[in-house]
C-alpha positions as CSV (number, residue, x, y, z in Angstrom):
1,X,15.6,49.4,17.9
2,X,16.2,49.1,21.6
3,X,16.9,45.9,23.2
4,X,14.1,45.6,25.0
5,X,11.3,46.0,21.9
6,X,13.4,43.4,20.4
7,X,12.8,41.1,22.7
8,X,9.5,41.4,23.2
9,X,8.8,41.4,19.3
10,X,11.1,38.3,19.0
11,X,8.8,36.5,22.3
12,X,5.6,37.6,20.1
13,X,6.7,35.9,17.1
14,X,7.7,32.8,19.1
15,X,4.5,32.7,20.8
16,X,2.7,32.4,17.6
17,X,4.9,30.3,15.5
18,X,4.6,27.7,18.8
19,X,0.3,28.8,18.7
20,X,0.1,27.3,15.0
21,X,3.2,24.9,14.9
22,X,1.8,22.9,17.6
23,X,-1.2,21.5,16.7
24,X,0.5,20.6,13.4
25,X,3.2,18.8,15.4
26,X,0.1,16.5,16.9
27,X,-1.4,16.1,13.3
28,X,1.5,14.7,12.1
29,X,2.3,12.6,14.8
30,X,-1.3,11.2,14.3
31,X,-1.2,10.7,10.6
32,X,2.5,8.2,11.6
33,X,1.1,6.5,14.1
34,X,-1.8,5.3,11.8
35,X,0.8,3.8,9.9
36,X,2.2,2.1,12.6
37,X,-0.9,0.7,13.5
38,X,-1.3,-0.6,10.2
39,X,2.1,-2.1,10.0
40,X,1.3,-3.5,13.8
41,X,-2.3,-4.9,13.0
42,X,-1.2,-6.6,10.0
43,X,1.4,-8.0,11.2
44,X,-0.4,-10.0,13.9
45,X,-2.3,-11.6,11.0
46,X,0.3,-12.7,9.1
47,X,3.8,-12.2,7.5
48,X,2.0,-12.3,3.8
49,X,-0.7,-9.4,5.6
50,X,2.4,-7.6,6.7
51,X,3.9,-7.5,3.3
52,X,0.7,-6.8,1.1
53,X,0.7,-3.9,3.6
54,X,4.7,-2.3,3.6
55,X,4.3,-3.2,-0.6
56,X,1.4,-1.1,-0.7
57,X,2.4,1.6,1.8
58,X,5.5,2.0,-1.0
59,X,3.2,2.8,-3.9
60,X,0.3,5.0,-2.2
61,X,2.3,7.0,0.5
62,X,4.3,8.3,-1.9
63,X,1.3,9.0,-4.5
64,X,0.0,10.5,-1.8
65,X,2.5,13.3,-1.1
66,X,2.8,14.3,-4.5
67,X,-1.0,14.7,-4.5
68,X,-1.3,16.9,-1.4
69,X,2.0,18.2,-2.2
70,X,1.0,20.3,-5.0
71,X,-2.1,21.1,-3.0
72,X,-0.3,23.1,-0.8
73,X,-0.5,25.7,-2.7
74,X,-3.5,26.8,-0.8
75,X,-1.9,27.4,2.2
76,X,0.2,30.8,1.0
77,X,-2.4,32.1,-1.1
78,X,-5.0,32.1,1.6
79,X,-2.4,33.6,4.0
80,X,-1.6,36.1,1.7
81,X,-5.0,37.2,0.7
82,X,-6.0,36.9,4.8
83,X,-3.2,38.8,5.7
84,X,-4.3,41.9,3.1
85,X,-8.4,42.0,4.9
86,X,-9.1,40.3,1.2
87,X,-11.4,38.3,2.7
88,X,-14.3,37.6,0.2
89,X,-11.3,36.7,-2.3
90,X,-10.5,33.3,-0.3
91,X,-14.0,31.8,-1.3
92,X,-13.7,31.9,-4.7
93,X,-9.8,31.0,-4.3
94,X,-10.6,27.8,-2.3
95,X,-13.5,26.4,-4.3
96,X,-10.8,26.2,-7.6
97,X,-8.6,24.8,-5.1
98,X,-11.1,22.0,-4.5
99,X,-11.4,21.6,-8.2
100,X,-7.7,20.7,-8.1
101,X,-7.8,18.7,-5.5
102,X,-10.8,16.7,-7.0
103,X,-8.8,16.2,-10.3
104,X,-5.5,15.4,-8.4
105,X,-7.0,12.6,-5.9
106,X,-9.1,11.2,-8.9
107,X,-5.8,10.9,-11.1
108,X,-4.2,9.3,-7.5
109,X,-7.0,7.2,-7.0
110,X,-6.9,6.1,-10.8
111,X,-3.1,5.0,-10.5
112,X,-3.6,2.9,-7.5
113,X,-6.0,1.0,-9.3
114,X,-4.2,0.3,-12.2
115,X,-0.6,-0.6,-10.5
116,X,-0.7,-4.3,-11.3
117,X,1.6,-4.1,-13.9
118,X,4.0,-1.8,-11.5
119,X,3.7,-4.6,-9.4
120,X,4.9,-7.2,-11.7
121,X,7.9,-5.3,-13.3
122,X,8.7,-5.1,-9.8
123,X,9.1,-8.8,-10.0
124,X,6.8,-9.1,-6.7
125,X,5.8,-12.4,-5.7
126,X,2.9,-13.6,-7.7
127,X,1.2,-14.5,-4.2
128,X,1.2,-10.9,-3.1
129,X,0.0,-9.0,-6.2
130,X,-3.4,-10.5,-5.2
131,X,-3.9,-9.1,-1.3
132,X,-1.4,-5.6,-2.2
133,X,-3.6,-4.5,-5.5
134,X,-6.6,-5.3,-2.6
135,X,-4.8,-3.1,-0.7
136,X,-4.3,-0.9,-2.8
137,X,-7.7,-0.1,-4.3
138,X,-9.4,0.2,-0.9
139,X,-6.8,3.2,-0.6
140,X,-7.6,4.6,-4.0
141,X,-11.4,4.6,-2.6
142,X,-10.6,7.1,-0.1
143,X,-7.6,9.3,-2.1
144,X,-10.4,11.9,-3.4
145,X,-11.2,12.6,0.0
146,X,-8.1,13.0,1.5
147,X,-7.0,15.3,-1.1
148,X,-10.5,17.1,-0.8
149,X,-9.7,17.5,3.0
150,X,-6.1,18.5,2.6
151,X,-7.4,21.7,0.9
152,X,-9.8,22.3,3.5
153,X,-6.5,22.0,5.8
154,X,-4.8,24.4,3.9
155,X,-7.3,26.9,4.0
156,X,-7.9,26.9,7.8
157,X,-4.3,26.8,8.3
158,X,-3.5,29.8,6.1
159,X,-6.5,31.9,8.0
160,X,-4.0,30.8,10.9
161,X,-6.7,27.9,12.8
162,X,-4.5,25.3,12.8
163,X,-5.9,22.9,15.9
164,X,-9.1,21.7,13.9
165,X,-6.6,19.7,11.9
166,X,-5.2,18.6,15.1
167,X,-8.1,17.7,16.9
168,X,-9.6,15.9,13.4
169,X,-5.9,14.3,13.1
170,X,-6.5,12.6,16.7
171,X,-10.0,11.7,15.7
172,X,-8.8,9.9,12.9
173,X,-6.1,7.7,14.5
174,X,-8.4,6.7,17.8
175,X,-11.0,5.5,14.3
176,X,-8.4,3.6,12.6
177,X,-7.8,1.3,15.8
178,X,-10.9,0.0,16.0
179,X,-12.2,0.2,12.2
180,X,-8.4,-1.9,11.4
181,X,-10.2,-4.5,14.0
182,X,-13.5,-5.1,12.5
183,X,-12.3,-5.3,8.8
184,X,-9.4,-7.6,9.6
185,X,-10.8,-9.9,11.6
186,X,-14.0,-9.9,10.1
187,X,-16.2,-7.9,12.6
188,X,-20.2,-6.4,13.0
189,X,-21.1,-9.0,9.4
190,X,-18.5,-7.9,7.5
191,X,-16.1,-10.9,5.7
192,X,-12.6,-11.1,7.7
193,X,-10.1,-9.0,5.0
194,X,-7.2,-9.6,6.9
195,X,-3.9,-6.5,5.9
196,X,-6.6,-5.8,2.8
197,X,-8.6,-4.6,5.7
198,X,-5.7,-2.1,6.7
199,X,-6.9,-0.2,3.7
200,X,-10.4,-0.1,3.9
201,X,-10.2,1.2,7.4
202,X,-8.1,3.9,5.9
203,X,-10.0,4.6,3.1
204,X,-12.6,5.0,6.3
205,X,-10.9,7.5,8.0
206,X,-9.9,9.7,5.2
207,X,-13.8,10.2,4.2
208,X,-14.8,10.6,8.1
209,X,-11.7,13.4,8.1
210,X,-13.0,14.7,4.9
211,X,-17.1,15.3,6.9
212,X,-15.0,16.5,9.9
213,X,-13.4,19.4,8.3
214,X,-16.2,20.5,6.3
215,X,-18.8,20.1,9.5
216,X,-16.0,22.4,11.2
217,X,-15.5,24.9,8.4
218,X,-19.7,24.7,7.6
219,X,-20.0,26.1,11.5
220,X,-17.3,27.8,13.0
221,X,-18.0,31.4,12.7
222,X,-14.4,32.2,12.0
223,X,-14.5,30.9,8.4
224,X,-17.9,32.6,7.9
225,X,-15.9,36.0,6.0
226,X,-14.5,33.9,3.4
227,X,-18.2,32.5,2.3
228,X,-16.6,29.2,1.0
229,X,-20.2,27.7,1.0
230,X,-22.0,30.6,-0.6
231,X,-21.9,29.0,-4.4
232,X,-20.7,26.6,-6.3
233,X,-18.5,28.0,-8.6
234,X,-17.1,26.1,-12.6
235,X,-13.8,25.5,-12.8
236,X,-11.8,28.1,-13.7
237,X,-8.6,27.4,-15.6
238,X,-6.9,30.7,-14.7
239,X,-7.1,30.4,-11.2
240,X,-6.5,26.6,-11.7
241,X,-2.9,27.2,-13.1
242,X,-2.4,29.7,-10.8
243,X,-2.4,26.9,-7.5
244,X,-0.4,24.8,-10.0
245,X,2.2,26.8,-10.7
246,X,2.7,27.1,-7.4
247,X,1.7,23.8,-6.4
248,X,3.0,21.3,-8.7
249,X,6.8,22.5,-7.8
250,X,6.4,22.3,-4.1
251,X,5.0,18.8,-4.8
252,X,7.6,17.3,-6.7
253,X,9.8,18.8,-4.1
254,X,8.7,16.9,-1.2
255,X,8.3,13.5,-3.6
256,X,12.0,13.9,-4.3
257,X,12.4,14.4,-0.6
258,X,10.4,11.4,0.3
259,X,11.5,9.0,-2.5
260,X,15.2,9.5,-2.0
261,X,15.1,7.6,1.4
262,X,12.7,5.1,-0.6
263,X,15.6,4.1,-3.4
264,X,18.6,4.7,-0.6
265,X,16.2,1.7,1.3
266,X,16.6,-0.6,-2.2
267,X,20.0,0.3,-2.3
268,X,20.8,-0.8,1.0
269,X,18.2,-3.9,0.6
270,X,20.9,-6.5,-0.9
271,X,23.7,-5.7,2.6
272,X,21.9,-7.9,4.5
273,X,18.6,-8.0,6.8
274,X,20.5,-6.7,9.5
275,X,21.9,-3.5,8.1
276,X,18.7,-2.7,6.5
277,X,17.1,-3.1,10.2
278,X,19.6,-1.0,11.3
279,X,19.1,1.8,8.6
280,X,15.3,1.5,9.3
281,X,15.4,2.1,13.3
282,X,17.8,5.1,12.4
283,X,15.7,6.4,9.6
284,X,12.2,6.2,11.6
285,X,14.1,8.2,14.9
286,X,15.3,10.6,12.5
287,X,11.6,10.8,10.8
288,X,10.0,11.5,14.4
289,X,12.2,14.0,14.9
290,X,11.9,15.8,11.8
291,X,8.3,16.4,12.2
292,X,9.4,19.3,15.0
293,X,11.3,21.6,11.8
294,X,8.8,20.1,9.5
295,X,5.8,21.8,11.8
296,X,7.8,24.6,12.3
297,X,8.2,25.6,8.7
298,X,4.5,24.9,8.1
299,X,3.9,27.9,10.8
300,X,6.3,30.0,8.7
301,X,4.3,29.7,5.8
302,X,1.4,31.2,7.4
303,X,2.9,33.7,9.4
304,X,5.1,35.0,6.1
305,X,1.9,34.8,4.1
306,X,0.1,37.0,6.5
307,X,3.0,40.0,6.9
308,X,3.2,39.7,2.6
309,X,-0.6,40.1,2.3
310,X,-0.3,43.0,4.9
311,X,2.9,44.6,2.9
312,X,4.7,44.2,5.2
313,X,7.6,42.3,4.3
314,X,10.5,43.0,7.0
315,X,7.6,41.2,9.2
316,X,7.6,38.5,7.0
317,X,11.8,38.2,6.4
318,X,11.7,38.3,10.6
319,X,9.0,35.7,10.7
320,X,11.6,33.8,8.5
321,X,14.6,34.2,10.6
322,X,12.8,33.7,13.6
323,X,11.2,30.3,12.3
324,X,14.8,29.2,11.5
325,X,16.2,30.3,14.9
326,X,13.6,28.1,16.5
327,X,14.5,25.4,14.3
328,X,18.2,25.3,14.7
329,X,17.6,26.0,18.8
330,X,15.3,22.3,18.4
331,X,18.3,20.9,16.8
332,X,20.9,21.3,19.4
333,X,18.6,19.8,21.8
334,X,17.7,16.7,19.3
335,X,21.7,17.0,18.5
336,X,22.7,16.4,22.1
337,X,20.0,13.8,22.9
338,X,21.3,11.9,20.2
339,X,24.2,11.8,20.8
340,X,24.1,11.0,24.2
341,X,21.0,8.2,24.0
342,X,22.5,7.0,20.2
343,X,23.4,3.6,22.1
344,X,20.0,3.5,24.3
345,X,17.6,4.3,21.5
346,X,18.0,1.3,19.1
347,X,16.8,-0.8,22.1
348,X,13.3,0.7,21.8
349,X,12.9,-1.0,18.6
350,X,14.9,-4.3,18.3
351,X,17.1,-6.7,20.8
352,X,19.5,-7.7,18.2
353,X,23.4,-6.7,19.1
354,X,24.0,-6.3,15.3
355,X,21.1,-4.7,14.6
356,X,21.6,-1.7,17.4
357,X,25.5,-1.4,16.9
358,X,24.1,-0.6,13.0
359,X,21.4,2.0,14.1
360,X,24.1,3.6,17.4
361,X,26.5,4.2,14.5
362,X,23.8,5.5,12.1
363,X,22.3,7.7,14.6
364,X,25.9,9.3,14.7
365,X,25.3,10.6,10.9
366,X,21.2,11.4,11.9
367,X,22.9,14.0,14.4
368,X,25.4,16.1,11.9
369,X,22.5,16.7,9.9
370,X,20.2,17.7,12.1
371,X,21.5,21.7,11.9
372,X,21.0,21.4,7.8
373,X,17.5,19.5,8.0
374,X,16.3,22.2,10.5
375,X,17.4,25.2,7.7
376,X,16.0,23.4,4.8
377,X,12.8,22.5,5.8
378,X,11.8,26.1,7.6
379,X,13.8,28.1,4.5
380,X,11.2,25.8,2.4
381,X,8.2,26.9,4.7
382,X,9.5,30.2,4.2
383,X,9.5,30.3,0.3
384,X,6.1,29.1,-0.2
385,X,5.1,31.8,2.1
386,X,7.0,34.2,-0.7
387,X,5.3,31.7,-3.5
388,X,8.8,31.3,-5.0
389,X,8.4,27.5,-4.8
390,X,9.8,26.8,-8.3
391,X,13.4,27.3,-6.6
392,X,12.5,25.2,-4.0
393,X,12.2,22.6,-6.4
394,X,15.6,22.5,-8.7
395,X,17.6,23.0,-5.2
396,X,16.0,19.9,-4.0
397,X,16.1,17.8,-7.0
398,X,19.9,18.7,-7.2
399,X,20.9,18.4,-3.4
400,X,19.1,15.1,-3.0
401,X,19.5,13.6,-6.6
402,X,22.5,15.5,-8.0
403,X,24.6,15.6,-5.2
404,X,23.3,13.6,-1.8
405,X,22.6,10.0,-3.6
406,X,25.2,10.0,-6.6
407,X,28.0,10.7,-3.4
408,X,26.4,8.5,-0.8
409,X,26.3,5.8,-4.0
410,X,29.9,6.2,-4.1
411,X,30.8,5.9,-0.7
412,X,29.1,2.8,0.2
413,X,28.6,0.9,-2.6
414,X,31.2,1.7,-5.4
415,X,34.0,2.7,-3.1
416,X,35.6,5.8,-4.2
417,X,38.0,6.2,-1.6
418,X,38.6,2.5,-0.8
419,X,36.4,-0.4,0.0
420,X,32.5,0.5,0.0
421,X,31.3,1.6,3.7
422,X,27.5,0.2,3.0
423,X,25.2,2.0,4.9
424,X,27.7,4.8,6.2
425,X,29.0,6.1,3.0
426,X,25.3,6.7,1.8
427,X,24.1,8.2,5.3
428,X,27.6,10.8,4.5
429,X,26.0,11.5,1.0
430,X,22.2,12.5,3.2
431,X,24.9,15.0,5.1
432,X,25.8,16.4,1.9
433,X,22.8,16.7,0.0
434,X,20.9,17.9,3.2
435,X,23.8,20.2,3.6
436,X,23.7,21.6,0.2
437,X,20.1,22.4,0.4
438,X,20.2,24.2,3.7
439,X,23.1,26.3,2.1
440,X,21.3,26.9,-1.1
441,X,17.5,27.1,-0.3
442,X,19.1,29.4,2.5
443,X,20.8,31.8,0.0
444,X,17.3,32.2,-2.1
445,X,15.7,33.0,1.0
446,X,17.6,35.6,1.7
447,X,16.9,36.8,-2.2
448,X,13.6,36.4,-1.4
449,X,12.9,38.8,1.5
450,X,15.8,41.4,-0.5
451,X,13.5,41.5,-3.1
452,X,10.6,42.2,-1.5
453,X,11.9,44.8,0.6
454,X,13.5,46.6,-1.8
455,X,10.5,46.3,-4.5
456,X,7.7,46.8,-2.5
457,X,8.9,49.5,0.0
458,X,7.4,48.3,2.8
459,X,8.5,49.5,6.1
């Protein structure tokens, strides 16, 4: 092909990767920064407030991304199925979808309000099981709708409308300011709740982004072909296991992803406030700038789904390549900016000496994996678009678990090549697991698209 078509096929699929990844950039940013204010709101009541909160936030964020993990199964299916003109197939499709999502939030939900007994093999202090299970079941309240929304999201993602989430996203977090306020402190008749307030005002939200989404979807005539609304279907087991086997992988995928930053967070806990400061300035930069690839691979779902459901699959293996271009060109900038801001950005978040000279030299290992984060996470967007999210899986529970924390747990803490580095040696091991994914969730993409092009026969 000349040069020319090239680049004006390679400027198309830019322009929509940045059209959908966007929009998901803001939603995400939204969905943090209602954990922030959480954390910040609390925190003005009261230290025990703050800690009912960041105890809570351990056991229900994480519950959380399992739940909507596996619900992302949606998201390929109806790109697929859209992609192919199937259109009166996604209705049917997304109503067992919300079946699942039903019987996944109400599981959720049920957890949360049983984790008492988590609480106290924790060895919590007896004064904060009270205000976190508080906490805790407000949360569970507002789980089933979350997870009823997610799907929503999926579907309007995967027809390729990705700003409604956005714009509900934004919605959301300029809610949680003011409904954080009343329960609190007590506002409009209501008793003051103090941080057990935090989650009522998030169980809030999630039901008001729950009636958002479905007002949008109900009206906007671009949903109309898929007649979501036309029936109300029985659950159907075979369509059911369907979404779970693909599903139930990609969940445990990102919970191993999530939780390994969790337990390297314990491991570090007995170092010493300071480093653990430290670790936690580096960890949330790294976090905001991870939502960027994260985004990104989000788009490549969609836009890998669509060329599959068209049979076109060198359209979807140069979606793919594309997505991880953009990617890796996002992580030279972040690379550089970090490296040259890794003594200015600690300040932003603490004025301790210690505690910045911790998070500079942290930063330092944030930026060598940067390159690895940015191929894992779009190769992973790109393999649920191919369904093939089983792999994505084992190569996720080995990198992190089999490889990332058994090294970093050497090199900080046991001291295999001399005296334990702390937080260093187990920010190495993140480089190496991180590494090994990219590497190895890169390789199966690669299968992947081969595959497809060579057993379909598409163009």
């Amino acid at each position: 092909m000349p040069l020319e078509p090239r680049l004006q096929r390679l400027r198309r699929e830019l322009r929509a990767l940045a059209g959908l990844a966007l929009p998901i950039i803001v939603a995400q940013l939204a969905h943090i920064a209602m954990g922030f204010v959480d954390t910040l709101m609390a925190g003005r009541v009261g230290p025990a407030d703050l800690a009912a909160v960041a105890l809570g936030n351990s056991f229900w964020v994480p519950t959380y991304l399992l739940t909507t993990g596996i619900l992302l199964a949606t998201t390929p299916r109806v790109a697929h199925l859209h992609g192919a003109g199937r259109q009166p197939e996604i209705g049917p499709l997304v109503r067992q979808a919300l079946w699942l999502a039903l019987a996944a939030g109400s599981s959720a939900a049920l957890l949360l309000w049983n984790a008492a007994p988590a609480l106290r093999l924790m060895q919590v202090e007896a004064s904060l099981i009270e205000p976190t299970m508080g906490y805790l079941r407000a949360i569970a309240c507002g789980i089933p709708a979350v997870a009823l929304y997610h799907v929503l999201r999926c579907f309007s993602d995967g027809l390729g409308h990705t700003r409604p989430s956005m714009l509900i996203g934004i919605a959301g977090l300029l809610l949680n300011i003011p409904a954080n306020y009343v329960f609190i402190h007590g506002k409009l008749g209501l008793p003051a709740m103090g941080g057990v307030g935090c989650g009522w005002a998030t169980a809030l939200v999630m039901i008001f982004m729950l009636l958002a989404m479905l007002f949008r979807v109900k009206r906007a005539p671009c949903y109309q072909p898929s007649r979501l609304f036309d029936r109300i279907d029985p659950p159907r087991w075979p369509i059911i296991r369907r979404l779970l086997g693909i599903g139930l992988p990609i969940g445990v995928a990102v919970f191993a992803e999530a939780s390994i930053f969790s337990v390297i967070a314990l491991l570090i806990g007995g170092l010493g406030a300071k480093v653990v400061a430290g670790h936690q300035i580096a960890l949330n930069f790294s976090g905001l700038v991870f939502m960027v690839p994260y985004s990104l691979g989000m788009a490549v779902t969609v836009r890998v789904g669509h060329a599959l459901g068209r049979g076109s699959s060198r359209d979807a293996r140069f979606s793919a390549g594309t997505g991880i271009a953009a990617a890796l060109g996002f992580a030279t900038l972040a690379v550089s900016l970090m490296l040259l801001l890794r003594e200015q950005i600690p300040h932003l978040y603490s004025t301790d000496p210690a505690v910045i000279a911790i998070a500079s030299g942290l930063l330092l290992y944030s930026a060598l994996f940067q390159f690895s984060d940015a191929i894992q996470v779009t190769a992973a967007g790109a393999l649920r678009g191919y369904q093939d999210t089983r792999a994505i899986m084992l190569i996720t529970l080995l990198a992190y678990w089999g490889i990332g924390l058994p090294i970093g747990y050497g090199l900080g803490l046991d001291g295999w090549l001399g005296a334990p580095s702390g937080p260093r040696g187990l920010w190495q091991g993140m480089v190496i697991g991180l590494s090994c994914a990219a590497l190895l969730l890169g390789a199966r993409l690669a299968r992947s698209a081969r595959r497809h092009i060579h057993g379909t026969g598409a163009d």
